[in-house]
NUMAR-984654 format. One record per residue (C-alpha): x, y, z; residue in one letter. Coordinates in nm, 4 decimals. Example, Ala and Ser with C-alpha at 12.3 -4.5 7.8 and 13.67 -1.06 7.14 Angstrom:
<sites>
         x         y         z  residuo
    1.2300   -0.4500    0.7800        a
    1.3670   -0.1060    0.7140        s
</sites>
This chain:
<sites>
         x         y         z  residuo
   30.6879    8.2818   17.5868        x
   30.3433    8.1762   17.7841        x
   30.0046    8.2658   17.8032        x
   29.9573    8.2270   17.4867        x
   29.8686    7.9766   17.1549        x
   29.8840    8.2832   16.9287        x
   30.1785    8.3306   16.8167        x
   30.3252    8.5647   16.5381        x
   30.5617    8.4210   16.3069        x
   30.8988    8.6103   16.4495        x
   31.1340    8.5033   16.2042        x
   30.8896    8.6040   15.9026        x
   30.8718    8.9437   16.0780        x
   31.2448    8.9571   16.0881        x
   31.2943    8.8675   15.7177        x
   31.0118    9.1437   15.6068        x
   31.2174    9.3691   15.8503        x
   31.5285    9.2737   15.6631        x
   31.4046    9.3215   15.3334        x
   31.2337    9.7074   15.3966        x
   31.5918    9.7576   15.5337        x
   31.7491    9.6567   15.1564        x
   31.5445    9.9901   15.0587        x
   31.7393   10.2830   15.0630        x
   32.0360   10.0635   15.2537        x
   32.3498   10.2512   15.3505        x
   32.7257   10.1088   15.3324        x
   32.7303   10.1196   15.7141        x
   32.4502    9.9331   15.7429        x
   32.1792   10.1773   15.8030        x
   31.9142   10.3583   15.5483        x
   31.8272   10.6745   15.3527        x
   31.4778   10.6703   15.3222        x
   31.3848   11.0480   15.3008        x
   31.0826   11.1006   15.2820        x
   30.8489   11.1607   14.9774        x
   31.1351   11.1049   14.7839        x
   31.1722   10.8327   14.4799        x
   31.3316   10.5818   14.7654        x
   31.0837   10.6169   15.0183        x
   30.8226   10.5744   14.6954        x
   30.9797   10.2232   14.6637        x
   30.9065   10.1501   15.0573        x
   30.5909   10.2153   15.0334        x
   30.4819   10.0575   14.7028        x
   30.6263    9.7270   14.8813        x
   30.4314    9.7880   15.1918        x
   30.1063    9.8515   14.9422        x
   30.2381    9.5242   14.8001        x
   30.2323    9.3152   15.1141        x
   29.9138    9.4876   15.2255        x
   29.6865    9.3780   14.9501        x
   29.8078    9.0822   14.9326        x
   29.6535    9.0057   15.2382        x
   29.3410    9.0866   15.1062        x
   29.3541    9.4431   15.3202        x
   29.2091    9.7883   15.1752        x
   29.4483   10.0177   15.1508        x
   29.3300   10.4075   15.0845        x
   29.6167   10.7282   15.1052        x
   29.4883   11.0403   15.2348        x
   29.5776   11.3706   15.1014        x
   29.9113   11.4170   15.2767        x
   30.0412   11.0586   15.2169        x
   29.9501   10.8883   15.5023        x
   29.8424   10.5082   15.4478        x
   29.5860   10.3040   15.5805        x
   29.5529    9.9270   15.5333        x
   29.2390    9.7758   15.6509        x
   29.1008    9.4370   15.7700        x
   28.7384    9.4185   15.7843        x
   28.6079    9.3109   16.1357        x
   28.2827    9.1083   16.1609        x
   28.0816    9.4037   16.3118        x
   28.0287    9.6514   16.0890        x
   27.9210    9.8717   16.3447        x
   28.2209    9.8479   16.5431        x
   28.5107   10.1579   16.5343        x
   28.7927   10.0236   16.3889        x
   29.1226    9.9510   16.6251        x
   29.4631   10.1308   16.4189        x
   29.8038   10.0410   16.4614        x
   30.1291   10.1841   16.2991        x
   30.4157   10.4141   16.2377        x
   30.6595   10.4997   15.9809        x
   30.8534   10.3850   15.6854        x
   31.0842   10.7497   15.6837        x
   31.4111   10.7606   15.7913        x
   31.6482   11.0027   15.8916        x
   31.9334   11.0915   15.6486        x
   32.1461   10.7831   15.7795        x
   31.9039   10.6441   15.9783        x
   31.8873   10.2933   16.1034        x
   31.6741   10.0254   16.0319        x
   31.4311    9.9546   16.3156        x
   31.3230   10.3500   16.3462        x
   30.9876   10.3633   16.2936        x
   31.0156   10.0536   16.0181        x
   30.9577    9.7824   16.3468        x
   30.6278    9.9836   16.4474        x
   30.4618    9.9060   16.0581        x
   30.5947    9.6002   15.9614        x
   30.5065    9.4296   16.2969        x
   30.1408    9.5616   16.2402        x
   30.1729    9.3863   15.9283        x
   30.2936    9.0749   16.1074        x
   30.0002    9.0984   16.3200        x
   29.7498    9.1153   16.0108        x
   29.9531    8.8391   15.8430        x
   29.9290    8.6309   16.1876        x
   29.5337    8.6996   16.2339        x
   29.5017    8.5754   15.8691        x
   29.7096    8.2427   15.9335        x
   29.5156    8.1785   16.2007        x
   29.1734    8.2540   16.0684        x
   29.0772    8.5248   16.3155        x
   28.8103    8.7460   16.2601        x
   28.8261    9.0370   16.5269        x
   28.4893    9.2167   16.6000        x
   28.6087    9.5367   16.5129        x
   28.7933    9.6317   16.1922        x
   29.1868    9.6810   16.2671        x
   29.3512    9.9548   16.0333        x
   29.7296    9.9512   15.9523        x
   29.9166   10.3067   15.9596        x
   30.2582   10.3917   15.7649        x
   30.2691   10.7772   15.8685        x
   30.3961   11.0402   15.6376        x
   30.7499   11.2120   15.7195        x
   30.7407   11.1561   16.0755        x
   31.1378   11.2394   16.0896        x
   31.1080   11.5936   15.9705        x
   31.4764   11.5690   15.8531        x
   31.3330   11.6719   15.4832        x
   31.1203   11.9552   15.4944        x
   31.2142   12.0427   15.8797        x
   30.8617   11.9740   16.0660        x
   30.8528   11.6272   16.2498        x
   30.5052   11.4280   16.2419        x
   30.4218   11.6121   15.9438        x
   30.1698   11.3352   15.8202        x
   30.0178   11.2671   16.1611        x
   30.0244   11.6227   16.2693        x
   29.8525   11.7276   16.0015        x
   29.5849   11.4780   16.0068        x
   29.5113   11.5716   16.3755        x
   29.4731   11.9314   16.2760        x
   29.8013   12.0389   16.4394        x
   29.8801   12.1819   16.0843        x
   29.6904   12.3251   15.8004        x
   29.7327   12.0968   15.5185        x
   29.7992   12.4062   15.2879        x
   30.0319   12.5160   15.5504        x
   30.1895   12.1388   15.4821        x
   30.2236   12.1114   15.1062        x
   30.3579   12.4681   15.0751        x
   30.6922   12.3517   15.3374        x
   31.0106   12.3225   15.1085        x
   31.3113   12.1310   15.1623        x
   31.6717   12.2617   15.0871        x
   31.6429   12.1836   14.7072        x
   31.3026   12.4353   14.7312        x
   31.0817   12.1452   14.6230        x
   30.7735   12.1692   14.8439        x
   30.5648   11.9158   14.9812        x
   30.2934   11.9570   14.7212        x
   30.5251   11.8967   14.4795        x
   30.6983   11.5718   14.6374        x
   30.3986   11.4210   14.7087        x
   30.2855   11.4589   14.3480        x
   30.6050   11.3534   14.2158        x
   30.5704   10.9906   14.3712        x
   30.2373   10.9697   14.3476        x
   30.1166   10.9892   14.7259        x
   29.8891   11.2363   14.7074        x
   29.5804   11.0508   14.7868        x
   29.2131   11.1471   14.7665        x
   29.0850   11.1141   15.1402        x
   29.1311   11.4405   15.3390        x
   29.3826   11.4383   15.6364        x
   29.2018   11.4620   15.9172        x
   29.0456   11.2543   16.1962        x
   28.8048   10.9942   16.1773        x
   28.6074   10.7614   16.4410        x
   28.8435   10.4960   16.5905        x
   28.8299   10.3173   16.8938        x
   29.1965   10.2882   16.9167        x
   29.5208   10.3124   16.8626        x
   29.8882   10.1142   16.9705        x
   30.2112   10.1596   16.7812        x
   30.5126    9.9568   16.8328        x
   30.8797   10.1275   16.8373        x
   31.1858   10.0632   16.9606        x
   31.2989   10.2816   17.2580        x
   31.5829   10.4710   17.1125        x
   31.7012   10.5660   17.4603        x
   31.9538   10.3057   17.7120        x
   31.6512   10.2538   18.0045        x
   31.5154    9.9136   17.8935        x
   31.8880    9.7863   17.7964        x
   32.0586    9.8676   18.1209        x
   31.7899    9.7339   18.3223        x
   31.7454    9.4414   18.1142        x
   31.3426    9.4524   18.0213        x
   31.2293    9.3608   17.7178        x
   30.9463    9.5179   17.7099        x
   30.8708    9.9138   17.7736        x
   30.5282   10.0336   17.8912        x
   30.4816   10.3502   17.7722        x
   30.2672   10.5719   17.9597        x
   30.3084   10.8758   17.7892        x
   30.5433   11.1336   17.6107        x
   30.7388   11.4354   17.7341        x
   30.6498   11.8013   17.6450        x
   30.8733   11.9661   17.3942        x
   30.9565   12.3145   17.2588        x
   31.1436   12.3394   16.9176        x
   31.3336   12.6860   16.7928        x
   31.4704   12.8172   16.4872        x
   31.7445   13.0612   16.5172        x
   31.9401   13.3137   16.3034        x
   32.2125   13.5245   16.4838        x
   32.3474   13.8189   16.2391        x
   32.6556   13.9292   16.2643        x
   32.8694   14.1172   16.0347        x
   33.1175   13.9166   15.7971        x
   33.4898   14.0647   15.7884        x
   33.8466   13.9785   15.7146        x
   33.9703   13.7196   15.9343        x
   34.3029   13.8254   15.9199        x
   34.2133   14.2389   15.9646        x
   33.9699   14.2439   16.1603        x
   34.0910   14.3650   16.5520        x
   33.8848   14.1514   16.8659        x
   33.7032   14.5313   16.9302        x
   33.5835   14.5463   16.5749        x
   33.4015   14.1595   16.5372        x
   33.0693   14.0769   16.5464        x
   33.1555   13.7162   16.5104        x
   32.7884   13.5354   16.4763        x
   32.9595   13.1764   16.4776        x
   33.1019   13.3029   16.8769        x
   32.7134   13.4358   16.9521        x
   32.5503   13.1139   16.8366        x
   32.8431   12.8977   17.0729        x
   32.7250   13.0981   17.3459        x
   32.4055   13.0105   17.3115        x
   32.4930   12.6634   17.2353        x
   32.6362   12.6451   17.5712        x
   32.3344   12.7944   17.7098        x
   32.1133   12.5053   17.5893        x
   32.3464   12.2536   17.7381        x
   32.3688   12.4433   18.0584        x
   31.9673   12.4885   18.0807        x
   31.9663   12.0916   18.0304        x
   32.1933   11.9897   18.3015        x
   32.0409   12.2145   18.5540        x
   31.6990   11.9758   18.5077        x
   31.8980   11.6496   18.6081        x
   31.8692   11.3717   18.4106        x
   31.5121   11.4453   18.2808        x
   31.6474   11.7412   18.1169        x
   31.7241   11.7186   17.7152        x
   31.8613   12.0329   17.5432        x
   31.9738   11.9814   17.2029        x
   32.1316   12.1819   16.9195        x
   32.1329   11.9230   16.6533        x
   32.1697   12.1491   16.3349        x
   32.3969   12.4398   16.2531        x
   32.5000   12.6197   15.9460        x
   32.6856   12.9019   15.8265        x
   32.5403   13.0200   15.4854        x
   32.8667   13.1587   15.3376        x
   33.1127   12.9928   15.5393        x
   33.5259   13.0595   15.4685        x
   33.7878   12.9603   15.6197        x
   33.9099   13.3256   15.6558        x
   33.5999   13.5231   15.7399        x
   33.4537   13.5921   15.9911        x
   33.1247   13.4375   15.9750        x
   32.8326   13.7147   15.9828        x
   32.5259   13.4682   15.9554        x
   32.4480   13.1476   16.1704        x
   32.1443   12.9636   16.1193        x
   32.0691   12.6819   16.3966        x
   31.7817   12.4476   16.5182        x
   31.7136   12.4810   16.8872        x
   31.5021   12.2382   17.1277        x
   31.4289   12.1417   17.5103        x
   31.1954   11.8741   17.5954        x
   31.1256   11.7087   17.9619        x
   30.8385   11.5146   18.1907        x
   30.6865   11.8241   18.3171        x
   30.4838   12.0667   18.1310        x
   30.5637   12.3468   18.4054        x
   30.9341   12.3231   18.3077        x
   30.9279   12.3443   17.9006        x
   30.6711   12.6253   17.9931        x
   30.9387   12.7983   18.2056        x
   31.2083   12.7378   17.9834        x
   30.9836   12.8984   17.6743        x
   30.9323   13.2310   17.8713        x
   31.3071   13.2990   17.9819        x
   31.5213   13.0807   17.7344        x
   31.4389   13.3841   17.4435        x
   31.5445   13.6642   17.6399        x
   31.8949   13.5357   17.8080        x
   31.9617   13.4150   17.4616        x
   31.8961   13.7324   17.3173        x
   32.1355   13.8606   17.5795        x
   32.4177   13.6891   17.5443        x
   32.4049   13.7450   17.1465        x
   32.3592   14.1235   17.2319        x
   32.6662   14.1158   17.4316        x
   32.8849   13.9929   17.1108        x
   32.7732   14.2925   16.9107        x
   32.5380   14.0745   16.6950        x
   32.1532   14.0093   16.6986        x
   31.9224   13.6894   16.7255        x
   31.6040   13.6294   16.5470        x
   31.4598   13.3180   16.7590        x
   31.1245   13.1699   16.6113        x
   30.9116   12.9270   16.8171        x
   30.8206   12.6353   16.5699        x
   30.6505   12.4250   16.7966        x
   30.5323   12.3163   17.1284        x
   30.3905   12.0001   17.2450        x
   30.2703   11.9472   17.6036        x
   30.3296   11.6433   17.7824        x
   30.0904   11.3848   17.6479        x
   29.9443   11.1194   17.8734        x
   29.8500   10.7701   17.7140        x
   29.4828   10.6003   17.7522        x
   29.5067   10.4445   18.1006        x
   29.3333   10.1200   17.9608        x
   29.5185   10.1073   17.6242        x
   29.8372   10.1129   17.8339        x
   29.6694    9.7965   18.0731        x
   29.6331    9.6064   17.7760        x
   29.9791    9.6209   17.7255        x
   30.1019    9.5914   18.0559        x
   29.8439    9.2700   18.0789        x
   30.0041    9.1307   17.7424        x
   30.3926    9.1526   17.8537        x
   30.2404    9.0021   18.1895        x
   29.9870    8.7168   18.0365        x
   30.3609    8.6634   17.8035        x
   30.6151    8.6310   18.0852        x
   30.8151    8.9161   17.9593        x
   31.0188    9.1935   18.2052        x
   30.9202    9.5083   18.1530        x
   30.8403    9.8326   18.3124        x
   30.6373   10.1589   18.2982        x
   30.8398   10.4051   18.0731        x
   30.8140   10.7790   17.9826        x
   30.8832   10.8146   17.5928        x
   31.1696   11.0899   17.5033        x
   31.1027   11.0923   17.1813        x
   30.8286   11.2209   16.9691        x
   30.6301   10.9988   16.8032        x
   30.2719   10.9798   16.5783        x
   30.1153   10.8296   16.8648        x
   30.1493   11.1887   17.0317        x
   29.9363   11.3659   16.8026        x
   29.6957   11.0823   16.7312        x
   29.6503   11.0978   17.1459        x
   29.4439   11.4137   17.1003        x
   29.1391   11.2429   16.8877        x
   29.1968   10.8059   16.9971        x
   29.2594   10.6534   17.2940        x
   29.6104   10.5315   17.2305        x
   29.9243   10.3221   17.3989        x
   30.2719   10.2350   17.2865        x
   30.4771    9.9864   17.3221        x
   30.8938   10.0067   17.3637        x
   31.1547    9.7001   17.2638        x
   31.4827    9.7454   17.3620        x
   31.7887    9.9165   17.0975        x
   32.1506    9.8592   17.1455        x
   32.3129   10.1009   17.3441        x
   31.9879   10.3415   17.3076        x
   32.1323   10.4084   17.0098        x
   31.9109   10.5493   16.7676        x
   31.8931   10.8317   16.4261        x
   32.2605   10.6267   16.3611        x
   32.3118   10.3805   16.0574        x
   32.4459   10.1162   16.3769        x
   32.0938   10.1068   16.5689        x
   32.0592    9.7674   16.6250        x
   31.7704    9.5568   16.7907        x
   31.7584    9.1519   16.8348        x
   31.5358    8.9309   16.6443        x
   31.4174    8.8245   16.9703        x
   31.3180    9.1853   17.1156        x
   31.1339    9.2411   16.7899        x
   30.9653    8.8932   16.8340        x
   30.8827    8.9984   17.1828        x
   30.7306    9.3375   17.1232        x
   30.5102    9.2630   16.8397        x
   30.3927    8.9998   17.0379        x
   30.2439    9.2209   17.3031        x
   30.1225    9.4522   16.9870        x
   29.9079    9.1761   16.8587        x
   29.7540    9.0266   17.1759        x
   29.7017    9.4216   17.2822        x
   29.5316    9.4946   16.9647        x
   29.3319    9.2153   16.9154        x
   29.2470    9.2316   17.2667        x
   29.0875    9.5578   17.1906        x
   28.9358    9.4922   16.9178        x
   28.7232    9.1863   17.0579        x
   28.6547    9.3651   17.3767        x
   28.3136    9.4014   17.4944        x
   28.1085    9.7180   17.4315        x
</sites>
């Protein structure tokens, strides 16, 4: 590593990694950390932990979301955020989302070491329920602090046991006083590990995210009519598990037509009263498309609906298809995303310019603050799996571009 005398502590990262991993761990080596439940309560207390430790100010707004700050020697001065999230999927791994907020702590942990007072104030962010695998809306925290949903809208979501997010957040003690919504910052950069094969195969270690793909997200219900498995004839079914495969296939087929930018995915599916000797009359499914271009989720959201519909029609049955979201493509701040590309440079790392597939906060905090990310490489792109697995070297290397981005902004010249 050059260009720099700087440097973060990367095996005190790694341990601190290690040790939010032991919360919620899985036998396979992964973690449950649900969010707003009594495990993702103990993540977070231990983040509070290590925050004040430092000597940082850490406030919770009204949906959950945390913010540790570090005064900057200009008052005046918007402060500079950085962050992610401490929620995991149902077996989740351990670098999802955890990498992106305890690097910012290893940042604020380095700055103190050294005895660095930035200009600006730089604000720490652990994100509420940016998964969505509880109550079934991803960047829940973030989205509704940029407005993207109402906060009553928010608390009133319920997850499969019916508790709603009102409740939850109550329950552990995260509903916090500050309202959920935007406030003056100068910027923001959050770390995360690609969950995707690019930066692996071509052997970067560092990803230069310009921006994220648009996405459209579905919920479906196809009803059928349950019979006898054993009575009822081919001409007499209205089979809603062989409607929802058709349109299963559909998806798939819609994704492979766009080439390898394409991504169609069914990635839940139920059948309320499922036997093994009826014909199932309800399916319930999750439904999404995401890509580059803004023209093609666009296109896919006007004719997707209606040759669904169609096919369903053709088994006798009948879809109800609900549009949940849709997020254009969001471009990154062209000189949040130089400061990174000037870190991994001024550091001697590879890297390249990279399109995220995923959705991240950083998406939704891109429509108020100039933001960037920054990508490290994952196993096998494998990601939202209790084996994602990252080196203690690739996390070294991207939260060393975090910090020298971030405190690059933060002392820049205004």
């Amino acid at each position: 590593m050059s260009g720099t005398n700087q440097r973060i502590d990367g095996k005190r990262l790694w341990d601190s990694l290690m040790a939010m991993a032991q919360i919620g761990a899985t036998p396979k080596g992964g973690v449950r950390r649900l969010t707003l439940s009594d495990v993702d309560k103990q993540g977070r207390d231990t983040f509070k932990g290590w925050c004040e430790a430092l000597g940082l100010t850490v406030r919770v707004d009204a949906i959950g979301n945390m913010f540790a700050r570090r005064e900057g020697r200009d008052p005046r001065r918007l402060p500079v955020l950085l962050g992610s999230h401490l929620d995991s999927q149902p077996t989740g791994g351990k670098f999802d989302g955890a990498l992106g907020v305890i690097a910012g702590l290893e940042v604020m942990r380095t700055l103190a070491d050294l005895n660095i007072t930035t200009e600006a104030p730089i604000e720490l962010i652990n994100w509420t329920d940016e998964e969505g695998s509880r109550f079934g809306h991803s960047l829940m925290g973030s989205g509704t602090w940029a407005g993207i949903y109402s906060l009553e809208k928010t608390y009133g979501l319920r997850d499969v046991d019916g508790v709603s997010v009102g409740e939850a957040l109550d329950a552990i003690g995260y509903k916090g006083p500050h309202d959920a919504k935007p406030f003056p910052a100068d910027a923001y950069f959050e770390l995360h590990i690609e969950q995707g094969p690019i930066l692996e195969r071509e052997g970067k270690q560092v990803g230069i995210v310009t921006g994220a793909q648009a996405q459209v997200w579905y919920d479906a219900v196809i009803i059928g009519q349950d019979s006898h498995a054993g009575t009822t004839p081919p001409s007499a079914r209205r089979d809603a598990l062989v409607a929802a495969a058709r349109v299963v296939t559909l998806v798939d087929r819609l994704m492979r037509e766009r080439g390898e930018d394409g991504r169609g995915t069914v990635g839940w599916l139920t059948i309320p009263q499922a036997s093994r000797n009826v014909v199932p009359g309800e399916v319930r499914f999750s439904v999404e498309f995401r890509h580059p271009d803004d023209a093609q989720i666009t296109g896919l959201a006007e004719s997707f609906p209606a040759e669904a519909a169609r096919l369903v029609a053709e088994t006798g049955c009948r879809l109800d298809l609900s549009e949940l979201f849709r997020i254009p493509a969001q471009p990154f701040d062209p000189s949040c995303v130089d400061l990174v590309r000037q870190a991994a440079q001024r550091l001697g790392f590879t890297s390249r310019e990279i399109i995220s597939g995923a959705g991240h906060d950083a998406v939704y905090v891109a429509r108020s603050i100039p933001t960037a990310m920054i990508f490290t490489p994952c196993k096998d792109g494998l990601s939202h799996n209790e084996a994602e697995s990252i080196l203690p070297e690739e996390a070294e290397a991207g939260c060393q571009v975090l910090f020298e981005a971030v405190v690059a902004r933060a002392n820049r010249v205004v």
